[in-house]
C-alpha positions in Angstrom: 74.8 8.8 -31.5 77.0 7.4 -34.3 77.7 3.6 -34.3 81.3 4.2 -34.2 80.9 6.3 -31.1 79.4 3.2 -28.9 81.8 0.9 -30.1 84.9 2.7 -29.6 86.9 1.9 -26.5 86.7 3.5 -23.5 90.0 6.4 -22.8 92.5 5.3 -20.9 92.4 7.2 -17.6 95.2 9.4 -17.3 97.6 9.1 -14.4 96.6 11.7 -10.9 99.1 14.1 -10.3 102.1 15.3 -12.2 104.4 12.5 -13.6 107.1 13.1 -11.1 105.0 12.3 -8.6 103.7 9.0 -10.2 107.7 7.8 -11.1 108.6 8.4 -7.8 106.0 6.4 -6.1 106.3 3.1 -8.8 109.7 3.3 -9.2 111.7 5.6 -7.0 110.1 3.9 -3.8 110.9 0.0 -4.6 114.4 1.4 -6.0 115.1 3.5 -2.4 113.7 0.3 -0.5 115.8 -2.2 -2.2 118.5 -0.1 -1.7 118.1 0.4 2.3 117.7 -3.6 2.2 121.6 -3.8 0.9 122.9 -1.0 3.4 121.4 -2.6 6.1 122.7 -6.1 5.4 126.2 -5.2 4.6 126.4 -2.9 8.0 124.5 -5.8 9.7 126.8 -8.5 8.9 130.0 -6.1 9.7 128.8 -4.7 12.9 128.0 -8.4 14.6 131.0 -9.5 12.8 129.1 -12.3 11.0 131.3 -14.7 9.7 131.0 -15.3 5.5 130.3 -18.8 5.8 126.5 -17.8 7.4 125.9 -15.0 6.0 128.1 -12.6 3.2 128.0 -9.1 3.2 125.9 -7.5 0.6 129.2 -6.2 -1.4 131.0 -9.8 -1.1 128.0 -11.0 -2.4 127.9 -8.6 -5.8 131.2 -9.2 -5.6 131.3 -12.8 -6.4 128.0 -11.9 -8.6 130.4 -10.0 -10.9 132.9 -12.4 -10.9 131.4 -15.8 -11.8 128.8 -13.5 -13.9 129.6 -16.4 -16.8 129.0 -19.1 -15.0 125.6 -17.8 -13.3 124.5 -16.5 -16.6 124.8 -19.7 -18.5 123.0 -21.6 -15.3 120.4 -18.5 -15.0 119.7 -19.5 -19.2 118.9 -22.6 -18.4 116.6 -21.9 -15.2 114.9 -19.4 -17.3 114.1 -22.1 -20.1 113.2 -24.7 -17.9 110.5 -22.5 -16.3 109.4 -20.8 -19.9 108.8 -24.4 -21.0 106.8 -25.4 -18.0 105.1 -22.7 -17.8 103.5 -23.2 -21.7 103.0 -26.0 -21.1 100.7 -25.0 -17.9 99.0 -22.9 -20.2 98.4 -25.0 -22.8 96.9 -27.7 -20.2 95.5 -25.4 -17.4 93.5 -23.7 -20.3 92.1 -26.8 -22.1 91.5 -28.2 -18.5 89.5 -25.0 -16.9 87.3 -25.2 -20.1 86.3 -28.1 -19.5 85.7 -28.6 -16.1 83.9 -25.4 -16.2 81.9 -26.5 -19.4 79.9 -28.6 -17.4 78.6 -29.3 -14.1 78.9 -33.0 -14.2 83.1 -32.7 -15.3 83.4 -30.0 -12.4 81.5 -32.4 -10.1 84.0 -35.3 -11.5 87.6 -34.2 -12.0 87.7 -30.9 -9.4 88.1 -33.5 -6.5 90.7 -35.1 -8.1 92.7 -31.7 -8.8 92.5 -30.9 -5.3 93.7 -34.3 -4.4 96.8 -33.9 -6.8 97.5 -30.4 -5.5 97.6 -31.1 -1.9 100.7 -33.6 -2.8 103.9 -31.5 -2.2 105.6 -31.6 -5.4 109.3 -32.2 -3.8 107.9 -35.3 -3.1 107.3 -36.0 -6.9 110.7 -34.8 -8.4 112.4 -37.9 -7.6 109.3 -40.0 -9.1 110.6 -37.8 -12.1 113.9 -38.2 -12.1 113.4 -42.2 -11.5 111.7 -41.6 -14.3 113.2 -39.6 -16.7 117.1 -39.4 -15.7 119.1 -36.2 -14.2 118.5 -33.2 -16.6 116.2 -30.6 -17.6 113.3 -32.8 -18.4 112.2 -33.5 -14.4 112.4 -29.8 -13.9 110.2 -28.5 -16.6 107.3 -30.9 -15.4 107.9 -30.2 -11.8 107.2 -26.7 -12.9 104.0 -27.7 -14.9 102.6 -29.7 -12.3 103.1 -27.3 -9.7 102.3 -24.4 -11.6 98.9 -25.4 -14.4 96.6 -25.4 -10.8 95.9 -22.3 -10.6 95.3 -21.7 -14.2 92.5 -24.3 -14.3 90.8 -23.2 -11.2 90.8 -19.3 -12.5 89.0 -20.5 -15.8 86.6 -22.9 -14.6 85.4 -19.9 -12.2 85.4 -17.1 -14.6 83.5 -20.0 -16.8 81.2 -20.6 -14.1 80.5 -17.2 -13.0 79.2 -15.9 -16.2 75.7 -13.5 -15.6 73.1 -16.3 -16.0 70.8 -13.0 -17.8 73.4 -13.4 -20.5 73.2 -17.2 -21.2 69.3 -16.7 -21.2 69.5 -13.8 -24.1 71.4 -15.9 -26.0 69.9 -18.8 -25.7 66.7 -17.4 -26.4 67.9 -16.0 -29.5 68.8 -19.6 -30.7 72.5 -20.1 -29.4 73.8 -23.7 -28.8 76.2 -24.3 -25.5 79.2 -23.9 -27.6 78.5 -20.2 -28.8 77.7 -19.2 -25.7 80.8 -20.3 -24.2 82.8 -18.5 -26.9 80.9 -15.3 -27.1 80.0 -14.9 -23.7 82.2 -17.3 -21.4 85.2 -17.6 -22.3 85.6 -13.8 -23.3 84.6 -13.0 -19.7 86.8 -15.8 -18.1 90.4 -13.8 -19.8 90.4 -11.7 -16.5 90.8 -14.6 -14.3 93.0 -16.6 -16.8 95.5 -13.8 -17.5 95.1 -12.6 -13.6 96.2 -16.6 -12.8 99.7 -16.5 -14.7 100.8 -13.9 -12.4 100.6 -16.3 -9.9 101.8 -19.6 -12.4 104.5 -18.1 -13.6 106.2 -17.9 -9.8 105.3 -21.6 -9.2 106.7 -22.9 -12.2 110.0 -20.7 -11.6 109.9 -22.0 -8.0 109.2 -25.5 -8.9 112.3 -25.4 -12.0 114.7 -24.3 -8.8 113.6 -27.2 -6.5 113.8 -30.0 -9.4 117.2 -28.2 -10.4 118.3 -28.8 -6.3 117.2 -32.3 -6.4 118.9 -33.9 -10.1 120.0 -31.6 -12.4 123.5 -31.3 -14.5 122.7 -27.2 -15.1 120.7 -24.5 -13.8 120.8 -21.8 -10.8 119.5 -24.7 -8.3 122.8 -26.8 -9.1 124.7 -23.8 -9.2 123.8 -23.2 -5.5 124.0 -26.5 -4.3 127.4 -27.0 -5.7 128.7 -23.7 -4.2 126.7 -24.8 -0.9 128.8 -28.2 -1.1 132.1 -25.9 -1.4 131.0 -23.7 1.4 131.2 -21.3 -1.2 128.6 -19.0 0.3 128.7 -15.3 -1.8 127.6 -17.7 -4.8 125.0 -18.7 -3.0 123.6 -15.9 -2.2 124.5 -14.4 -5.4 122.2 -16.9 -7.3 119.7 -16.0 -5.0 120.3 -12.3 -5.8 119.9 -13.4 -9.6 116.8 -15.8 -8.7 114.7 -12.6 -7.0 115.3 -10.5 -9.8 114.5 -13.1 -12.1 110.8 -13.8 -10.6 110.2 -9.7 -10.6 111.3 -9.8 -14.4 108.8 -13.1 -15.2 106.1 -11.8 -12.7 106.3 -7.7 -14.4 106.2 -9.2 -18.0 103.1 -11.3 -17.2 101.8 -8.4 -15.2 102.3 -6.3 -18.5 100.7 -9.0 -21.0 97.5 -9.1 -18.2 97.0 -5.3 -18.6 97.8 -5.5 -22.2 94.6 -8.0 -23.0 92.0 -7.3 -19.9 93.2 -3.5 -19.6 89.2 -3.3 -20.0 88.3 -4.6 -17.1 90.7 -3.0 -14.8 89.1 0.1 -16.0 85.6 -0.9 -15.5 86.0 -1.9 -11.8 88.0 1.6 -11.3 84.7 3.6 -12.8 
């Protein structure tokens, strides 16, 4: 066998059934479901005659959506950035955090109680700490959504660290490697599963931690936005930021979805073989 031969990847496996088939049940199905979700509200809320200020019908809702579409795009910007932000900076920490906790025993032993002990704190109760301070602005929401959001990150890499084949330390170790190379040849290569599967689940904290600090003291963003129109008992825009908010999270949550199966594609197709 040729040398290029064993170290060529592995085919991607092609999709089961015709392509019809495999569009209607990722994308056809969540579009149709979405869809009954809107008829069902809007002939909800007209049939019990449910009055606007509870609850808006679904078209009085994309209604005012399309109307103050300036003002909730402008907000939605700033959201967006607030969470991007956060969110790096998650990764930035989380990462340098798991490695090291997971480098070692003795740092696991040390700082992994006092991780738990800082995320069992609910972090509403830390934005106004934040605010006190920093001031109103962007600045308590982009670390309420890094301190609510690097957790996971560091607990996925310091496992994936940690559960490394001990059969593959010992090779290595027997050929002459120091801790370091075996950490970046053999752990931290096999820890990118668990890092990139952990942003799926950082990147909806951080957007949900932006939205609370943005509720709490902020001049901008889709929080204020709804707690303004909540003060005005202007209730569509509520619900029409919220509309903006869900579709938001899918967008964030499918892009680092995408960037997962772009880098650890291999393993997914290992564990399917």
């Amino acid at each position: 066998m040729a040398q290029t031969d064993i170290v060529s990847p592995p085919a991607k496996p092609a999709r089961r059934g015709p392509d019809w088939i495999w569009h209607a049940e990722n994308i056809g199905s969540p579009v149709l479901f979405t869809l009954g979700l809107f008829l069902v509200w809007e002939v909800g809320c007209r049939l019990f005659n449910v009055p606007e200020s509870i609850l808006p019908t679904a078209s009085a809702t994309l209604a005012a959506l399309w109307e103050f579409r300036v003002v909730i795009f402008d907000n939605m910007i700033v959201t967006l950035w607030t969470t991007l932000l956060g969110f790096a900076l998650a990764i930035v920490i989380g990462l340098l955090l798991g490695v090291a906790v997971g480098w070692h025993r003795a740092v696991y032993s040390a700082v992994y109680p006092a991780l738990i002990a800082f995320n069992s704190i609910p972090k509403v109760a830390v934005v106004p700490i934040l605010i006190l301070w920093f001031g109103l602005g962007t600045v308590p929401a982009i670390l309420t959504a890094f301190l609510i959001s690097f957790f996971p990150i560091v607990v996925n890499v310091a496992t994936g660290l940690a559960t490394v084949e001990p059969e593959l330390e010992d090779v290595l170790r027997a050929l002459g490697a120091k801790k370091l190379v075996v950490m970046t040849k053999v752990g931290i290569p096999r820890s990118l599963p668990h890092f990139f599967g952990s942003l799926k689940v950082a990147i909806t904290l951080a957007f949900i931690g932006a939205v609370v600090a943005e509720t709490s003291g902020a001049s901008k963003g889709l929080g204020k936005l709804m707690l303004d129109a909540q003060a005005a008992f202007q209730v569509p825009i509520v619900f029409a930021a919220l509309l903006v908010l869900s579709a938001l999270g899918i967008l964030l949550y499918a892009l680092t979805a995408l960037v997962e199966q772009r880098f650890t594609g291999w393993a997914h197709r290992s564990q399917n073989h």
